[in-house]
TORKOL-4160 file (C-alpha; in steps of 0.2 Angstrom, whole numbers, padded with zeros to 4 digits, m for minus):
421
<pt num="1" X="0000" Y="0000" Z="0000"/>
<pt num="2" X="0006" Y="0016" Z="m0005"/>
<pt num="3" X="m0002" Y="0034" Z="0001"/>
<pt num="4" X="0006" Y="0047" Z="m0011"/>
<pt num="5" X="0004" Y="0068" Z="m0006"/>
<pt num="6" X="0006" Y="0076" Z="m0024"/>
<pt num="7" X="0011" Y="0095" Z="m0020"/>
<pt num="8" X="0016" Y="0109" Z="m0028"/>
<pt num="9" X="0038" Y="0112" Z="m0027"/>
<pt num="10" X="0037" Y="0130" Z="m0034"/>
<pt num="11" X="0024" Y="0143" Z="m0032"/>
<pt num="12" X="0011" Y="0133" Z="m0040"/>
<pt num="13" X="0002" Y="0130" Z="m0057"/>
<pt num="14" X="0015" Y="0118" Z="m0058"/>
<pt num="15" X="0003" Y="0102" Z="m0065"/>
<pt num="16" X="m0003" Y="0093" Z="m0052"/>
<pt num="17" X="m0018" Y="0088" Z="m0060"/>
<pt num="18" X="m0012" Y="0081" Z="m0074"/>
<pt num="19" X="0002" Y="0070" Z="m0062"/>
<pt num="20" X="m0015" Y="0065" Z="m0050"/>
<pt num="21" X="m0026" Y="0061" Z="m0067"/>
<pt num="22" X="m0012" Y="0049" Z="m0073"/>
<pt num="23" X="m0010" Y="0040" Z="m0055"/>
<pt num="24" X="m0027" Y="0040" Z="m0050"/>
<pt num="25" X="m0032" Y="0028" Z="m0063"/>
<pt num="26" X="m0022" Y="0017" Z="m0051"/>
<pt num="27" X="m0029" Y="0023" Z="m0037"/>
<pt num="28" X="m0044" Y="0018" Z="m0024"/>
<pt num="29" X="m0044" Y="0037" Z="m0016"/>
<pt num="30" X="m0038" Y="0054" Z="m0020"/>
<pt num="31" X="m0042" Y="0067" Z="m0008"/>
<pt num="32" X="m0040" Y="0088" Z="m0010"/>
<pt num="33" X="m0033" Y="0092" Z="0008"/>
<pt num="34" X="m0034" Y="0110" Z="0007"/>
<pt num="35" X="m0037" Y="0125" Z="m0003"/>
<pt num="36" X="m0053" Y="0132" Z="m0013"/>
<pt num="37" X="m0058" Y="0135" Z="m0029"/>
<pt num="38" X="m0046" Y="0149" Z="m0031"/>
<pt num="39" X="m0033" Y="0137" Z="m0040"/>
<pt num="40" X="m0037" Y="0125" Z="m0054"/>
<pt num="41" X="m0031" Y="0108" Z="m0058"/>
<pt num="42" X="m0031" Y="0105" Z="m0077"/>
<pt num="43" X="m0034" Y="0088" Z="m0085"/>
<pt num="44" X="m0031" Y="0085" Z="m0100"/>
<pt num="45" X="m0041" Y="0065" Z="m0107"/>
<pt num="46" X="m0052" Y="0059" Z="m0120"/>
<pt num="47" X="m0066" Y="0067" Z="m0115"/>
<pt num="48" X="m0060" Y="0084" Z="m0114"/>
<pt num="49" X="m0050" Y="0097" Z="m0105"/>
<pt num="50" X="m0056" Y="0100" Z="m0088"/>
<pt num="51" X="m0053" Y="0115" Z="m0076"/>
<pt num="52" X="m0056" Y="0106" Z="m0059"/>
<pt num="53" X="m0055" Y="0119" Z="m0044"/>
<pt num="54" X="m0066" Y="0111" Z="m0029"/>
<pt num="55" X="m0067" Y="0092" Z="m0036"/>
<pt num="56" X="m0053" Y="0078" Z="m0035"/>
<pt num="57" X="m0042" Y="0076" Z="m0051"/>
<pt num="58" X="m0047" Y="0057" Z="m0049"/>
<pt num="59" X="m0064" Y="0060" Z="m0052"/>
<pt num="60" X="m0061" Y="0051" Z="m0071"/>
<pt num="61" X="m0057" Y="0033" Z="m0064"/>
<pt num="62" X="m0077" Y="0029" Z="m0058"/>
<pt num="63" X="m0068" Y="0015" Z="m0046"/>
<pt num="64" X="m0058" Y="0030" Z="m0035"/>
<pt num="65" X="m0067" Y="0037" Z="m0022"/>
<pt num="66" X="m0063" Y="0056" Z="m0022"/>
<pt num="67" X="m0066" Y="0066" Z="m0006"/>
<pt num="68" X="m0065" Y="0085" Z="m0004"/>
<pt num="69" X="m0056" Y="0082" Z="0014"/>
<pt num="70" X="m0060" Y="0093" Z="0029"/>
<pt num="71" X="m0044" Y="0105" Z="0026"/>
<pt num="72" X="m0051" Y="0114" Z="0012"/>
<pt num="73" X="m0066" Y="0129" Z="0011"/>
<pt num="74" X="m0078" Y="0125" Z="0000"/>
<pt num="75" X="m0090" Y="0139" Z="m0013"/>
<pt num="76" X="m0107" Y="0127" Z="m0015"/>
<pt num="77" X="m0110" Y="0136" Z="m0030"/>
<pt num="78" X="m0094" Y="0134" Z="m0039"/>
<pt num="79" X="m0095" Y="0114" Z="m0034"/>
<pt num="80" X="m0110" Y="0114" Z="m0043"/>
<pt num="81" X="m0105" Y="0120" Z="m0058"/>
<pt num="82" X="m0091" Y="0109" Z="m0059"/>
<pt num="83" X="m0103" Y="0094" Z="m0055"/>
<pt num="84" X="m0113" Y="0099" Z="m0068"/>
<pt num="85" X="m0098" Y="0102" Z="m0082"/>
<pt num="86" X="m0092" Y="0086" Z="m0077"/>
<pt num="87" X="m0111" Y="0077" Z="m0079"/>
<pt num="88" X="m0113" Y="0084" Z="m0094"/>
<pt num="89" X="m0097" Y="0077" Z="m0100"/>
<pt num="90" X="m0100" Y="0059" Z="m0095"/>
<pt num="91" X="m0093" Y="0058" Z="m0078"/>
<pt num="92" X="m0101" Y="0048" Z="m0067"/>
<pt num="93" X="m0101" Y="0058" Z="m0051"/>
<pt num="94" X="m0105" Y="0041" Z="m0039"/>
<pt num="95" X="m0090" Y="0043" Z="m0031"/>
<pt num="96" X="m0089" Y="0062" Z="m0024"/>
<pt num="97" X="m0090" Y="0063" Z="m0008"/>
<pt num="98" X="m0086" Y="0080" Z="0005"/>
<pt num="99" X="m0082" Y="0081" Z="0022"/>
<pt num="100" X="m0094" Y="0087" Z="0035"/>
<pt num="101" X="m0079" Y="0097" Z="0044"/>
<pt num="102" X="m0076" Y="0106" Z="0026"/>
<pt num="103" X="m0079" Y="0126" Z="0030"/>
<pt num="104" X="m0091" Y="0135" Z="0018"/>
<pt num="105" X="m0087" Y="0151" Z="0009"/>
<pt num="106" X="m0102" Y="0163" Z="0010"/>
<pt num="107" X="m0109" Y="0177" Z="0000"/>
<pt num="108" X="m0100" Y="0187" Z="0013"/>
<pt num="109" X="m0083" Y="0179" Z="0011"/>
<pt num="110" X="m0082" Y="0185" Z="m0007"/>
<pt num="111" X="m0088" Y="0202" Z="m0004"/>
<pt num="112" X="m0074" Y="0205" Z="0011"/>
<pt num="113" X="m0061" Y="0197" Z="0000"/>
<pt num="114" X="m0065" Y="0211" Z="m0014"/>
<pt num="115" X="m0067" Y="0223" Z="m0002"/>
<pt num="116" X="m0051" Y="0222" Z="0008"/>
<pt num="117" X="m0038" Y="0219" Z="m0007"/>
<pt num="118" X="m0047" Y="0234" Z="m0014"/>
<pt num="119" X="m0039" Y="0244" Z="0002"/>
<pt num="120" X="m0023" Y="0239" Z="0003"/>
<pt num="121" X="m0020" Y="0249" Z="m0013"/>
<pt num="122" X="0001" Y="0247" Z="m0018"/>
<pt num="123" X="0001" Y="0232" Z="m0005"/>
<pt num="124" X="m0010" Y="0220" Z="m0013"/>
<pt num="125" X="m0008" Y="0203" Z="m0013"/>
<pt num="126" X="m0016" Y="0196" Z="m0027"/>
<pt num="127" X="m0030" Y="0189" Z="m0020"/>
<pt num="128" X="m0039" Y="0179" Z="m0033"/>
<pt num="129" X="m0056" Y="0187" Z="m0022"/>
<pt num="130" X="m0066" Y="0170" Z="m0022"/>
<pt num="131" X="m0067" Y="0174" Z="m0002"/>
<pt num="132" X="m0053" Y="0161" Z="0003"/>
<pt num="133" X="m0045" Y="0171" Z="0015"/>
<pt num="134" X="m0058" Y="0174" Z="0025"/>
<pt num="135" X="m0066" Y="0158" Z="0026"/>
<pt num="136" X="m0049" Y="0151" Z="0035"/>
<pt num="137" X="m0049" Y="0168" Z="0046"/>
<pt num="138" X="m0065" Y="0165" Z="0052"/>
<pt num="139" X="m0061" Y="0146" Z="0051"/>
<pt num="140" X="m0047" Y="0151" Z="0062"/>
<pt num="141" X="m0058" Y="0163" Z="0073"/>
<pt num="142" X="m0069" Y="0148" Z="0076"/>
<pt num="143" X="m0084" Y="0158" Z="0069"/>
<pt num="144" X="m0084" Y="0147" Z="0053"/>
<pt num="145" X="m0100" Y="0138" Z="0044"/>
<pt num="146" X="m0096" Y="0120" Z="0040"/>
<pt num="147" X="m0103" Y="0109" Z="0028"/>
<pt num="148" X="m0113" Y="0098" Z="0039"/>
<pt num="149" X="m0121" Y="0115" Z="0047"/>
<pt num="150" X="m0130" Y="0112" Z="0030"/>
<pt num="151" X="m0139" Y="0095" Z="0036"/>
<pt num="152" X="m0141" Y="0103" Z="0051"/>
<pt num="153" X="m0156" Y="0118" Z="0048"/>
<pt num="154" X="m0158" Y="0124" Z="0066"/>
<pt num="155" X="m0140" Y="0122" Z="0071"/>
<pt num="156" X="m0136" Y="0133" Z="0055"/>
<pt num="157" X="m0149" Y="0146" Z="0060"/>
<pt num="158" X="m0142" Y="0149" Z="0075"/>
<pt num="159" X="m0120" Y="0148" Z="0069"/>
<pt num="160" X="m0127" Y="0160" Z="0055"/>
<pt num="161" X="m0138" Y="0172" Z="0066"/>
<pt num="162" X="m0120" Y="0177" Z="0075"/>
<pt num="163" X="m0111" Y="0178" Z="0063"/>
<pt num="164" X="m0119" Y="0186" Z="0051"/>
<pt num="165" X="m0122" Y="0201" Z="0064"/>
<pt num="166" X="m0103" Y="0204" Z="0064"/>
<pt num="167" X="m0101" Y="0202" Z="0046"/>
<pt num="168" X="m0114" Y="0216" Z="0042"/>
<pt num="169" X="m0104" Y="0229" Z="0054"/>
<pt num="170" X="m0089" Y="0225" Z="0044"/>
<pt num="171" X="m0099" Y="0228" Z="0026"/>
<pt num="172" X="m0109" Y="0243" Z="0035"/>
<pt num="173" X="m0090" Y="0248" Z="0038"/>
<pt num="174" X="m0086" Y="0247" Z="0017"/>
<pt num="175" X="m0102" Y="0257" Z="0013"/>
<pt num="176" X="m0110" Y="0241" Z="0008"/>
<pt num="177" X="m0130" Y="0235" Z="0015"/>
<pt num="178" X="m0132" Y="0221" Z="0028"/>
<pt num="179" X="m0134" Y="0203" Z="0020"/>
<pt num="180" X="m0149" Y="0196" Z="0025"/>
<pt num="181" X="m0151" Y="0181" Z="0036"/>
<pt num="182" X="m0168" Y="0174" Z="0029"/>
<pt num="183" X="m0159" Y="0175" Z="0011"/>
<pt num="184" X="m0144" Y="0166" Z="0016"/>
<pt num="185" X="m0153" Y="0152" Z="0024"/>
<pt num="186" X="m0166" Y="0151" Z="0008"/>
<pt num="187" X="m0148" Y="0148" Z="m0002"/>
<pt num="188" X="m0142" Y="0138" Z="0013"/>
<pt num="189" X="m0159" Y="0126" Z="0011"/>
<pt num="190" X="m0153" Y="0126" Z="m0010"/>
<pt num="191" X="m0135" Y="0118" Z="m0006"/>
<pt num="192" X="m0145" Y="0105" Z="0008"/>
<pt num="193" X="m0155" Y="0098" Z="m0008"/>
<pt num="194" X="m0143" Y="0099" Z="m0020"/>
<pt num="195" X="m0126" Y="0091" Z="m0012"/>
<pt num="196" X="m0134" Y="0086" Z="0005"/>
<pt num="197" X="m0132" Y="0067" Z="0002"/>
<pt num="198" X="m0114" Y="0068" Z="m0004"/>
<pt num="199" X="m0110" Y="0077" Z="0013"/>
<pt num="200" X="m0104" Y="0065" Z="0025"/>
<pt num="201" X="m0090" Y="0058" Z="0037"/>
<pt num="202" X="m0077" Y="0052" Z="0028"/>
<pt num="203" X="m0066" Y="0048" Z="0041"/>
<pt num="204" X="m0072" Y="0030" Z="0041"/>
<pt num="205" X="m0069" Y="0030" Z="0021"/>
<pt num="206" X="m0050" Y="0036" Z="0024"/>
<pt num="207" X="m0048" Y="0023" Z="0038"/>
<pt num="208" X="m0056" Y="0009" Z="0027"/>
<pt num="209" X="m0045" Y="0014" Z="0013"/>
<pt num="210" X="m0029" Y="0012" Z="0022"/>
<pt num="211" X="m0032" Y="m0003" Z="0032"/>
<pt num="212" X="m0036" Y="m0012" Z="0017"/>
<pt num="213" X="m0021" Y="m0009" Z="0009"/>
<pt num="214" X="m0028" Y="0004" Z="m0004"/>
<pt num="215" X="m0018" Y="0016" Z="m0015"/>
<pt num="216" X="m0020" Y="0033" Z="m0008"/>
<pt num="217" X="m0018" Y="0050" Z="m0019"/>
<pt num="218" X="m0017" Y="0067" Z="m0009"/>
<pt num="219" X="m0019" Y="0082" Z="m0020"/>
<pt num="220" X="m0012" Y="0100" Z="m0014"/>
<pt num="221" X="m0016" Y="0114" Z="m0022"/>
<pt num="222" X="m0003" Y="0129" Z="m0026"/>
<pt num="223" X="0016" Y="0126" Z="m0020"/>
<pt num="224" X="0026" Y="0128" Z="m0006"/>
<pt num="225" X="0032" Y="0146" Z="m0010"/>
<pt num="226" X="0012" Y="0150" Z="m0007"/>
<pt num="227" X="0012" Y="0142" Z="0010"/>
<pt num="228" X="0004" Y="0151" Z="0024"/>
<pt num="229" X="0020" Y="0146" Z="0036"/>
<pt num="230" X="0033" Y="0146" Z="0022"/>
<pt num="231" X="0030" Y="0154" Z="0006"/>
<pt num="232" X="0033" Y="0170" Z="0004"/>
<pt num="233" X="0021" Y="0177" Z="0016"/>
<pt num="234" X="0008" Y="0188" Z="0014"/>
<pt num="235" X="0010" Y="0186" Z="m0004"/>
<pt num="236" X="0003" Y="0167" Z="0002"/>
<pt num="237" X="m0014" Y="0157" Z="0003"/>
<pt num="238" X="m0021" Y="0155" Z="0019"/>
<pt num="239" X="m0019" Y="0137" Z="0023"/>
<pt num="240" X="m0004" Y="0125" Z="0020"/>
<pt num="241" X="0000" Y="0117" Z="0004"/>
<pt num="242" X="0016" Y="0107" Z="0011"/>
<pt num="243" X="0014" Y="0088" Z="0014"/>
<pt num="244" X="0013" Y="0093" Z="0033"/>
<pt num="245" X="m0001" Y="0099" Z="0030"/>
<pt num="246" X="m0008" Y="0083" Z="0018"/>
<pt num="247" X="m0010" Y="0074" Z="0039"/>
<pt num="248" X="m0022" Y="0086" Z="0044"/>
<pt num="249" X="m0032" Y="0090" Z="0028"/>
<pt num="250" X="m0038" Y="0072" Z="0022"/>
<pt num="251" X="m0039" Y="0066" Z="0041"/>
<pt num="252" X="m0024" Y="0053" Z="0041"/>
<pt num="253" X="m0009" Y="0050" Z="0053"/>
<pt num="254" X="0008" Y="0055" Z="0046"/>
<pt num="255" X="0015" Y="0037" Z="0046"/>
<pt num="256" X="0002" Y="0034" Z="0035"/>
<pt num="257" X="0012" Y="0045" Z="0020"/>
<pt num="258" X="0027" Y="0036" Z="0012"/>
<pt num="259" X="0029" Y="0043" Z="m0004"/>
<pt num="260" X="0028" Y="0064" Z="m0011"/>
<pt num="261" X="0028" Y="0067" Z="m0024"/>
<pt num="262" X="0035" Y="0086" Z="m0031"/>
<pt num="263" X="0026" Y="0094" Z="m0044"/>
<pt num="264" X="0037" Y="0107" Z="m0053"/>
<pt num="265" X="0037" Y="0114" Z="m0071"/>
<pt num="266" X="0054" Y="0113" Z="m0081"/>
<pt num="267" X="0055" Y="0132" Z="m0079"/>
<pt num="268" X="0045" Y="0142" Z="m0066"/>
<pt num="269" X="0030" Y="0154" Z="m0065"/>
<pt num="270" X="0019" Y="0161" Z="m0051"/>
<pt num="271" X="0000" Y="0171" Z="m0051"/>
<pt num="272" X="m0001" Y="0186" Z="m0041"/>
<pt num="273" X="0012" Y="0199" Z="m0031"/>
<pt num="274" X="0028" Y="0195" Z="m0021"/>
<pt num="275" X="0044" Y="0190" Z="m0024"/>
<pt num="276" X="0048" Y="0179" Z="m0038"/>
<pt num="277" X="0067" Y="0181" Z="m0040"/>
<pt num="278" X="0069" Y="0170" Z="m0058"/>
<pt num="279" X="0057" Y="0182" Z="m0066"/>
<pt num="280" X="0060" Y="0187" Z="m0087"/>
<pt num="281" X="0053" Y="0202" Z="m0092"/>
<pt num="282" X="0059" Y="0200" Z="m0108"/>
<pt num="283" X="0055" Y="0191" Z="m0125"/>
<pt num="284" X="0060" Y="0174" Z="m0117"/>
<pt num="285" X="0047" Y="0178" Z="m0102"/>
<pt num="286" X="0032" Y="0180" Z="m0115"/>
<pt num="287" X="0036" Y="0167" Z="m0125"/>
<pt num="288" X="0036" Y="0154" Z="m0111"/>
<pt num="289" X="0022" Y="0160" Z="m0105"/>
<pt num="290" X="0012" Y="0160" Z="m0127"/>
<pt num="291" X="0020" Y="0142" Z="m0128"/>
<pt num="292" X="0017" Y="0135" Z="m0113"/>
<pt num="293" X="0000" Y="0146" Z="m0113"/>
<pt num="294" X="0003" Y="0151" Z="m0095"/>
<pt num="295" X="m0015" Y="0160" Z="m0089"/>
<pt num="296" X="m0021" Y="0156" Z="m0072"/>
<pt num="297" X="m0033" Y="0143" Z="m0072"/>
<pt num="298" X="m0046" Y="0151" Z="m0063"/>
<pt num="299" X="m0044" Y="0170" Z="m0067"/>
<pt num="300" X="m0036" Y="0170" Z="m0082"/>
<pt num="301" X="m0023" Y="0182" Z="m0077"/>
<pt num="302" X="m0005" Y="0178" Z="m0086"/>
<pt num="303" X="0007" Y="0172" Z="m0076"/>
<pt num="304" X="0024" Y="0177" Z="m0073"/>
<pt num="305" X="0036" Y="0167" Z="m0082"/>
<pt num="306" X="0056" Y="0165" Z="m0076"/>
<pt num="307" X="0069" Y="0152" Z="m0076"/>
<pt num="308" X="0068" Y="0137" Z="m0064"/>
<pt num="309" X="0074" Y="0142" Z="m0047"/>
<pt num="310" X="0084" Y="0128" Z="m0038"/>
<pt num="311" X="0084" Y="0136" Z="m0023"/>
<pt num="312" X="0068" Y="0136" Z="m0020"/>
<pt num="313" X="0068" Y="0119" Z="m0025"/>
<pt num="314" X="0079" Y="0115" Z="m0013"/>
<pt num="315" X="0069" Y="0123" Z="0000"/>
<pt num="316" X="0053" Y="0114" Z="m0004"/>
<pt num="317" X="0060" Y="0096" Z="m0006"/>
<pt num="318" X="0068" Y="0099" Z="0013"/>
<pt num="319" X="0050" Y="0106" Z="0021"/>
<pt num="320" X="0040" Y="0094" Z="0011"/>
<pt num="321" X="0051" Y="0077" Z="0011"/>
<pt num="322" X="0049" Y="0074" Z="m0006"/>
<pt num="323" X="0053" Y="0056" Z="m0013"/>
<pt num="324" X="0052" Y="0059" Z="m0030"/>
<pt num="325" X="0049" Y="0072" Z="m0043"/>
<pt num="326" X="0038" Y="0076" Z="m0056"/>
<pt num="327" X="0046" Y="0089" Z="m0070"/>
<pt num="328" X="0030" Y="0096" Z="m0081"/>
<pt num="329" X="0031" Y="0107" Z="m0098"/>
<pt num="330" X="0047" Y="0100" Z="m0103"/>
<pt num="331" X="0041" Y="0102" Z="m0121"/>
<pt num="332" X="0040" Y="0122" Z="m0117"/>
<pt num="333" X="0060" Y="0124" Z="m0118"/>
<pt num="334" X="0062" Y="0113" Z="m0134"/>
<pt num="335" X="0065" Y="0127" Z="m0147"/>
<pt num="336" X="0077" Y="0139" Z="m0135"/>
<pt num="337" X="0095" Y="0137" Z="m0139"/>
<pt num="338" X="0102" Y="0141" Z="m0120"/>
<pt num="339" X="0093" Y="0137" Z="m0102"/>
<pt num="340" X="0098" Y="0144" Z="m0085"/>
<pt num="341" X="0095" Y="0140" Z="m0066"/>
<pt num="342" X="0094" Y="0149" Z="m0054"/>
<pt num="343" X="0106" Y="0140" Z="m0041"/>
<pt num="344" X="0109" Y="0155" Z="m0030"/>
<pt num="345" X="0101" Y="0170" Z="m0025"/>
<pt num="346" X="0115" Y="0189" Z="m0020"/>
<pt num="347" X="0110" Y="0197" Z="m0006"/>
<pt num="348" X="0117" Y="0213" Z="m0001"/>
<pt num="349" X="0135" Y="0209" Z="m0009"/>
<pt num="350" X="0135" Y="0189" Z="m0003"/>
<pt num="351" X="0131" Y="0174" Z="m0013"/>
<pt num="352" X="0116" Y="0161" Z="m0003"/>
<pt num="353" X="0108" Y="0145" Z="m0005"/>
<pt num="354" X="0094" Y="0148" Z="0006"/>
<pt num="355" X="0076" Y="0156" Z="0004"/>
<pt num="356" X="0077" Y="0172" Z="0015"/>
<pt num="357" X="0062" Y="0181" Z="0023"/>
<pt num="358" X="0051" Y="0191" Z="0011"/>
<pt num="359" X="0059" Y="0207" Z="0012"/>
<pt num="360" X="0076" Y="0201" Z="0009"/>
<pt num="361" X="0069" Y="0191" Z="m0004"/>
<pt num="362" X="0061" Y="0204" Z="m0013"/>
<pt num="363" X="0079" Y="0211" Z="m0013"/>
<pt num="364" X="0091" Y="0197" Z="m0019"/>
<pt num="365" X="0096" Y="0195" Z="m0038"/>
<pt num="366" X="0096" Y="0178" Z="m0045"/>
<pt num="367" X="0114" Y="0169" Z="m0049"/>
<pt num="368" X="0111" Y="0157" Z="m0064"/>
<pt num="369" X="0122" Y="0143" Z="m0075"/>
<pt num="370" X="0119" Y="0143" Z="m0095"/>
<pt num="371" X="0114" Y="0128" Z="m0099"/>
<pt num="372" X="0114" Y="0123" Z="m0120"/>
<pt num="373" X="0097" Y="0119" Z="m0125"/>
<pt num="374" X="0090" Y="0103" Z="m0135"/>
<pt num="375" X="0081" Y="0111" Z="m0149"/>
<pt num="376" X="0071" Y="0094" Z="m0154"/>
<pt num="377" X="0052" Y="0092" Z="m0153"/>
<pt num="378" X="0049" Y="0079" Z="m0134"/>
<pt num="379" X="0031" Y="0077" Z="m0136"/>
<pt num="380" X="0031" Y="0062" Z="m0143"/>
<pt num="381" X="0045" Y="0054" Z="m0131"/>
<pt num="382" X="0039" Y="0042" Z="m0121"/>
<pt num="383" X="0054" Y="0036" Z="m0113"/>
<pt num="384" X="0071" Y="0042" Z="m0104"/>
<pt num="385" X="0081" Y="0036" Z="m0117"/>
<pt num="386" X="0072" Y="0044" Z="m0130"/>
<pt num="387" X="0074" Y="0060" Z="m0123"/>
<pt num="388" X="0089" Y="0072" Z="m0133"/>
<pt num="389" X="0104" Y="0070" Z="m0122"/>
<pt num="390" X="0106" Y="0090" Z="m0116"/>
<pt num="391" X="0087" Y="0088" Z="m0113"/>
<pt num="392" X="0091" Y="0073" Z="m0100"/>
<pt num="393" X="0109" Y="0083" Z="m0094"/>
<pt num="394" X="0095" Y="0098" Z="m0090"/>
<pt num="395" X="0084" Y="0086" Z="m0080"/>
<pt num="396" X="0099" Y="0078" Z="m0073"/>
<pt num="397" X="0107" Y="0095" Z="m0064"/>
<pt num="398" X="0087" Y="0099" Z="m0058"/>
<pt num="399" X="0088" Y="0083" Z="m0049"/>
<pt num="400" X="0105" Y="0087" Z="m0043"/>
<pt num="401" X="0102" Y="0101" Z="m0036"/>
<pt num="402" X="0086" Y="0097" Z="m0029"/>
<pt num="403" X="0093" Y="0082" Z="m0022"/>
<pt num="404" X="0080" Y="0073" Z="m0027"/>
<pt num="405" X="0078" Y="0058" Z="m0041"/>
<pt num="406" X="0064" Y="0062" Z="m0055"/>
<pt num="407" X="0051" Y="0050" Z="m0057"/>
<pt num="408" X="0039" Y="0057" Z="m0070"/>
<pt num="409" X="0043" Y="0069" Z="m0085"/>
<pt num="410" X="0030" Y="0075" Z="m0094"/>
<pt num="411" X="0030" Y="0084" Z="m0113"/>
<pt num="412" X="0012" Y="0088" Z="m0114"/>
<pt num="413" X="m0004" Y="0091" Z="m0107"/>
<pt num="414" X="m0012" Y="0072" Z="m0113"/>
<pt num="415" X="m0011" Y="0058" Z="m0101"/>
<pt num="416" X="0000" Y="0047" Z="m0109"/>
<pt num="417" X="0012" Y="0065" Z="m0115"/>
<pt num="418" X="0023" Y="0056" Z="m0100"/>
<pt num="419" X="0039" Y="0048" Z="m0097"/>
<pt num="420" X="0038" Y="0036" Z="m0082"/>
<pt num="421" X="0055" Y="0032" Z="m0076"/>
């Protein structure tokens, strides 16, 4: 029995999707442990491409139970449109099931998440406003609605009716009128009909699952450098994308994880404000990001685009233990004639290896090494060998430094566009 956490190594966006898809066919459980729909997971199979924000990426295999785990903050509304994306496409949805102890995100998350990233004005941190942060701060503030509130009508009432008298002082506060609690229960009752049966315990399913000696997927969403504790904070999400925090958010001990998987793009990019020291903002930038056709999953915002940054891959193999990597978009640097790393960042006239506090990393200059590109097409390699030889000495020097072996390549965005090793 194997129970792998598949997280991001950079600063996410970096496939983890398309590595859960291709494993999941395998498996008897994937769970999302944390995070909301304000990141997307895109699969790529034969019966489309799919933008998966809230639901599992296992959801294609109809024999893998696929749980929205208690670590994440679910929008019902969002969920259901996926659902019903998916139905229409010919998934069958027999096997989605959702945490009781998931938190929801309320109208009144979304309004505050707008509302507050609108004041911080120069200091914003690119919040996609879905209303994430706020359902972890009240999650946090132990004011939170849960998702088995829902089954629970006059238990709701009642969580709702406290809250909802704070919240209306804060939107009284931003000029905005009180949300009304008779309207929000009505929407409440909506959710109950529609998902109410898929809302359940699922401890027992995770339990079951290991003790039987089942294959077990744990999907993050984002990347270490977004990481409430470690990434470059406040430019972060607000809960923990790290495998540490894979325990917590799908309900298992952490004996129970013996494999991690790193997810992280051949080069890197990141959504939003805060340091990202590898950045181009040159003609090499906007082409990775044409080729690779780097826009945010979820807002559509283009991403930044840079050079793979080996120190903080270094960084996030040490926090999250990773086992083995998994190196996406390979196929993106097959017509450049030279590569760099990053292996180092200069800080204030000293060379380090380390990921420094976010001030000091807003600071540092990256250091790079010139690496000759491949310039042959990869995307229909499917094995190591195949691969051009600079392509394999690139890969090579990212496990090197990373100190980490690589286990999956991948040189496209369809399921088999991968090179098992």
């Amino acid at each position: 029995m194997a129970t792998t956490a598949v997280v991001g190594a950079q600063w996410g966006d970096e496939g983890k999707g398309r590595i859960v898809d291709y494993l999941a066919q395998r498996a008897g459980m994937v769970i999302r442990f944390q995070g909301g729909d304000n990141a997307g997971h895109t699969v790529v199979n034969h019966l489309g491409t799919f933008r998966l924000h809230i639901v599992p990426s296992g959801i294609f295999n109809p024999t893998t139970h696929c749980i929205v785990g208690p670590g994440t903050v679910v929008n019902p509304d969002t969920l259901l449109g996926e659902m019903g994306e998916l139905t229409t496409a010919g998934v069958n949805l027999d096997n989605l099931w959702l945490s009781e102890r998931a938190h929801l995100i309320l109208p009144y998350h979304r309004l505050l998440d707008g509302l507050e990233e609108a004041t911080r004005g120069g200091s914003q941190i690119g919040t996609t406003q879905r209303g994430i942060g706020p359902a972890y701060a009240d999650k946090a503030a132990r004011t939170g609605i849960r998702l088995g509130d829902l089954l629970r009508p006059d238990y709701l009432r009642e969580r709702l009716a406290a809250t909802l008298a704070q919240k209306n002082l804060t939107l009284a506060h931003f000029g905005q009128p009180p949300l009304a609690l008779d309207d929000l229960l009505a929407q409440a009752a909506t959710w109950r009909k529609a998902i109410g049966e898929r809302i359940i315990d699922t401890l027992p399913l995770v339990q079951a699952a290991v003790r039987s000696g089942q294959e077990i997927l744990l999907e993050g969403q984002l990347g270490v450098m977004r990481d409430l504790d470690w990434g470059t904070y406040p430019f972060v999400t607000s809960s923990n994308p790290i495998a540490g925090g894979a325990c917590a958010g799908a309900g298992l001990p952490p004996t129970a994880i013996n494999r991690i998987i790193g997810v992280a793009k051949a080069y890197c990019t990141a959504v939003g404000a805060g340091p990202f020291p590898s950045e181009l903002h040159d003609a090499i930038g906007a082409r990775l990001r044409e080729v690779g056709q780097e826009y945010g999953a979820t807002t559509g915002r283009p991403r930044r685009c840079g050079w793979f940054d080996a120190v903080a891959m270094a960084y996030g193999a040490w926090l999250n233990g990773f086992t083995g990597l998994a190196v996406t978009k390979l196929d993106v640097l097959d017509d450049l004639p030279e590569l760099k790393i990053c292996t180092g960042y200069r800080l204030d006239g000293q060379i380090i290896s380390r990921v420094p506090d976010t001030p000091d990393m807003a600071r540092v200059e990256p250091v790079y090494e010139t690496w000759p590109g491949w310039q042959s097409a990869t995307r229909d390699v499917r094995t190591w060998e195949a691969l051009p030889e600079r392509a394999r000495t690139y890969l090579n020097r990212i496990a090197e430094l990373a100190g980490v072996p690589i286990a999956y390549v991948s040189v496209g965005p369809e399921r088999d566009q991968l090179i098992v090793l």
